[in-house]
N, C-alpha and C positions, 0 to 999 in steps of 0.2 A: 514466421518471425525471423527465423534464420535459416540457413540452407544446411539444415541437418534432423536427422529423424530424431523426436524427444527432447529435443533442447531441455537444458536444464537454467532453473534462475531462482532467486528470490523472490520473495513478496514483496520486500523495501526494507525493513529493518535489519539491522546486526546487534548484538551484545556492545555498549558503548564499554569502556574501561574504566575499571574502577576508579585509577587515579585521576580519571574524566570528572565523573559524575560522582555522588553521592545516591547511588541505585537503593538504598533504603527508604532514601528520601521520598525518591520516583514512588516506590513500589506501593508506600503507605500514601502519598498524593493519588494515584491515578494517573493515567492520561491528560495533563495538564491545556485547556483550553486556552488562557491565557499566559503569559510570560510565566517563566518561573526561573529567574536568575541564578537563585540560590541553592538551584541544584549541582550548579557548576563545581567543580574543585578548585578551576584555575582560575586568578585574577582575571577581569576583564581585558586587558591589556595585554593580556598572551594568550585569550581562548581561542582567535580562530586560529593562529598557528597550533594550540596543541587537537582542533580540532580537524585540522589539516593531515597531521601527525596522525592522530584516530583513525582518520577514512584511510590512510595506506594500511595498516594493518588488518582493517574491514579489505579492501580491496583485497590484499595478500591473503587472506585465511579461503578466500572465494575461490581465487585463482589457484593455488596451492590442491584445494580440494575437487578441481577441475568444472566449477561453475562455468558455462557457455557464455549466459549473455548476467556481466555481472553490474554491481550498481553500488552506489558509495555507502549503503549499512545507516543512512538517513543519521551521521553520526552528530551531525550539529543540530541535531534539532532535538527539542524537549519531547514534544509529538510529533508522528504523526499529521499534527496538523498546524500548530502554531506556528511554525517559521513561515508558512506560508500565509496565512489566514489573519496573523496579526502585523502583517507588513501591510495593509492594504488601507486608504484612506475613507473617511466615513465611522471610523471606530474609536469610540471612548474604552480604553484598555486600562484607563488609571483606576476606574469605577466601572465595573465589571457588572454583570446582570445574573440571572440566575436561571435555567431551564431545567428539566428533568433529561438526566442521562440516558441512555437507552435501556438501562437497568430500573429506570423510575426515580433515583438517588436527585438530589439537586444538584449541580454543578454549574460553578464560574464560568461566565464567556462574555466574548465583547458584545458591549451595547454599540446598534447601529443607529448611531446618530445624526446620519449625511449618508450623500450617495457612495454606494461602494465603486470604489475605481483604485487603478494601479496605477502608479506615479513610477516607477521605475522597475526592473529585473529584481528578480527575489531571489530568486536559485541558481542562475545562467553562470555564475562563478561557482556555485558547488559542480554542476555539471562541466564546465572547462574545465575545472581542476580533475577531476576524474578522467576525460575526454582524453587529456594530457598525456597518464599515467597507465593506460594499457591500448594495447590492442585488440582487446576483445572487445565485442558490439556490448554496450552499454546502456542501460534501464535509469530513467531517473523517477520518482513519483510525488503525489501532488494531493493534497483531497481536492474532494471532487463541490462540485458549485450546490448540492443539494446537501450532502453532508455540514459544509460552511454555513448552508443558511438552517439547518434545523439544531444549531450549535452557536447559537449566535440568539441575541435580546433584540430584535426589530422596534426600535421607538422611530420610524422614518419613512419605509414604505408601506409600511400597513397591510402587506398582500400578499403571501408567500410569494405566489409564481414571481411577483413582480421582482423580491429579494432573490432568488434562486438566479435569473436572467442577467441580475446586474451580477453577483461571482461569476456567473458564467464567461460573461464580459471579460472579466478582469483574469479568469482562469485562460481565457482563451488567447490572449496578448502574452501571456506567460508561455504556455503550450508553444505558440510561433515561436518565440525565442530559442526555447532551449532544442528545440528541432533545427532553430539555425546555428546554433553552438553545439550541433553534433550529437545530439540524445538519438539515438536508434532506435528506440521505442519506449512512449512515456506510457504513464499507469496514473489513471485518478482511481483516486480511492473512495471508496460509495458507500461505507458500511451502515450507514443509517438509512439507505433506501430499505435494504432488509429488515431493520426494526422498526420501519415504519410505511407498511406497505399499501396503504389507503394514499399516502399523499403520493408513495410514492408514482403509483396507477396515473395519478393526475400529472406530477413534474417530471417523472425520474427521466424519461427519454428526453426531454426537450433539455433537462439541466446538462444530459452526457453530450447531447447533438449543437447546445450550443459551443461546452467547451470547448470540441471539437471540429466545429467548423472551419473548414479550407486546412485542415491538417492532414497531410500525405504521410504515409507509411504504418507500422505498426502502431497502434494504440493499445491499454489495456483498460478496464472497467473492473475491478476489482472490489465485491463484496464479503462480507465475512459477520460473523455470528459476537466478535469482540476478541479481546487480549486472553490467551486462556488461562491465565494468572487472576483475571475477573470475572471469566464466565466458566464457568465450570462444566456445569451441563446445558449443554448447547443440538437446538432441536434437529431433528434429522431429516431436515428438508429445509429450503428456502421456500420465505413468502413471498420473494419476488422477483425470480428468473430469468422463469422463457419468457417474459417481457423485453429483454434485454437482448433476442436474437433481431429485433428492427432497430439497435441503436447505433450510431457512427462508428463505435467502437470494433475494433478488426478481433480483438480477442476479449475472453473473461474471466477475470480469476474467481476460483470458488475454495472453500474450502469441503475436503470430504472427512481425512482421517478420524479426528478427534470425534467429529458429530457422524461418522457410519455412514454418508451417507449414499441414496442409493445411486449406483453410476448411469443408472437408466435415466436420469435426468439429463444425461449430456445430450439424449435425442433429441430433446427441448429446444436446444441452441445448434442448430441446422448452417452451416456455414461461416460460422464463427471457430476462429482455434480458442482453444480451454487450458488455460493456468491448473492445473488438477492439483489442489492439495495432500500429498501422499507422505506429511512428515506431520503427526500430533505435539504439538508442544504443550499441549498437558499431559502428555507421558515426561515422567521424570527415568525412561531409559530411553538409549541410543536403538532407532529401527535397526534390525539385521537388514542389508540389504534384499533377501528376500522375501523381507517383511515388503522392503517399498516396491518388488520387483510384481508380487502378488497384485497388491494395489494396482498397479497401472495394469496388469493383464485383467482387472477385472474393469478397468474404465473401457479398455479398448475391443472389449465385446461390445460399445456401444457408440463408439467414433472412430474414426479412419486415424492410423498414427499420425498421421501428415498435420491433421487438426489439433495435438496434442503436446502441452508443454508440460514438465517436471518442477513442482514447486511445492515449498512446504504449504500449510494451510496459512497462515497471516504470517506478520513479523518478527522475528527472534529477540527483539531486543530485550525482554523480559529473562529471557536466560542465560544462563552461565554461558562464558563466553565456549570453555572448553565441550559444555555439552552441545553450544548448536552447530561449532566446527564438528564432532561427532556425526550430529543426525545429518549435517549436507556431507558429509564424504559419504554414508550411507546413501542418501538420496541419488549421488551420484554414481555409486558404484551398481546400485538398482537397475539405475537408468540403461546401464550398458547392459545386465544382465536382455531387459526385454530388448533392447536397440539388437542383440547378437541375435536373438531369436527369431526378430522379424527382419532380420537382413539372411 
């Protein structure tokens, strides 16, 4: 991914600030599918400058704490997944539809009412803006075309695969961009393929291999178990994997901490480098470094360092901002411990 033993990175999220958002708001909404304006604090009229404002301090806390390959802390976005997912045409977002959540709950999301297609750049300006602002190699992320469609009310194509191929579409003109505006490795986010692993058997590779076609360099594929502010006890295995060492994707992110899980699974994924989660954000304390330094010596009785990157388990933005500056200096002070070991 880059030209150093254990790189270290993000999942995609940062802690937004408080005088941003209204994070109670967040915390008791959930993961918002559709628009959610009035989370904001700042008038319309001055959000992206103060959301501009946000990403340097997301940036600066990264750098500061000596993140490798860092990324903008996903600070203008509600989710996750809206910013990208509700820019796209085909979607009634004024009248929303309703599916079950990966928890089973119901939850809002656009109805697909016409073909899904991208009428213009969604992100290619959060990514310049970042691009701009450091010199470190820089991660942007995305969800991913199968997450999109089992988060979304289909009144249009009637056919999953067929819905999954058109995001893919639309994921995929997106991907090119932001690789031409200088992303050094993008990351779709796939965490509904693991909560639903029957359809996934059927789409999941063709959703990753569409988004990804004719895309050169790093990619990531990144799964996860949910926010662990929602999911509390989270199982100790995935249910849908080694499926994932024949997809386009060059690497995959997992998570291990919080759910245990076992590191013998990285033998599963043969040729792929692995995002290895070694920071629990359902722990309300700060890793000792040789709390994460332990973790990664027990991944790497099971894959080659070379194949290994240093990442918390999902995205921070759930928590205090001072505690996940905490657990990434930890993570990265880890890192070095085993990087001195095996050098």
């Amino acid at each position: 991914m880059i030209d150093k033993l254990l790189p270290t990175t993000l999942v995609g999220s940062y802690p937004q600030p408080d005088w941003l958002i209204d994070k109670q708001m967040l915390l008791r909404a959930g993961p918002p599918r559709v628009r959610m304006k009035r989370v904001w604090r700042v008038p319309e009229e001055l959000l992206e400058g103060a959301q501009d404002d946000a990403t340097l301090l997301a940036l600066g806390d990264q750098e500061r704490a000596g993140i490798d390959i860092v990324g903008d802390g996903e600070i203008r976005r509600e989710s996750y997944f809206n910013r990208f997912a509700n820019a796209l045409d085909g979607l009634d977002l004024d009248n929303p539809g309703s599916v079950p959540s990966r928890t089973g709950d119901p939850v809002q999301v656009p109805r697909v009412v016409g073909p899904i297609r991208r009428t213009r750049p969604v992100q290619v300006r959060d990514l310049a803006f970042l691009r701009a602002r450091t010199e470190r190699p820089i991660k942007i992320t995305i969800p991913g075309a199968f997450t999109m469609a089992k988060l979304a009310l289909d009144e249009h194509y009637g056919d999953l695969g067929a819905l999954i191929a058109a995001y893919a579409a639309a994921l995929n003109a997106e991907v090119h961009d932001l690789k031409a505006a200088g992303a050094d490795v993008v990351q779709i986010d796939e965490p509904y393929m693991q909560a639903n692993p029957v359809e996934a058997e059927r789409h999941g590779i063709a959703a990753i291999d569409g988004a990804l076609d004719g895309i050169d360099g790093p990619t990531v594929v990144h799964l996860c178990f949910g926010y662990a502010y929602v999911v509390k006890d989270k199982p100790s295995g995935y249910s849908f994997l080694p499926q994932l060492a024949d997809c386009r994707a060059t690497a995959i992110s997992i998570e291990a901490a919080q759910p245990g899980l076992d590191p013998a699974i990285l033998e599963e994924l043969p040729g792929k480098q692995v995002l290895y989660g070694v920071i629990d954000l359902g722990d309300g304390e700060v890793e000792t470094p040789e709390m994460v330094a332990e973790r990664l010596r027990r991944a790497l009785a099971h894959i080659a360092p070379e194949r290994l990157v240093v990442a918390p388990d999902c995205g921070m933005k759930y928590l205090a901002r001072e505690m996940a500056y905490g657990k990434m200096r930890a993570m990265v002070a880890g890192a070095d411990i085993v990087r001195r070991e095996l050098q």
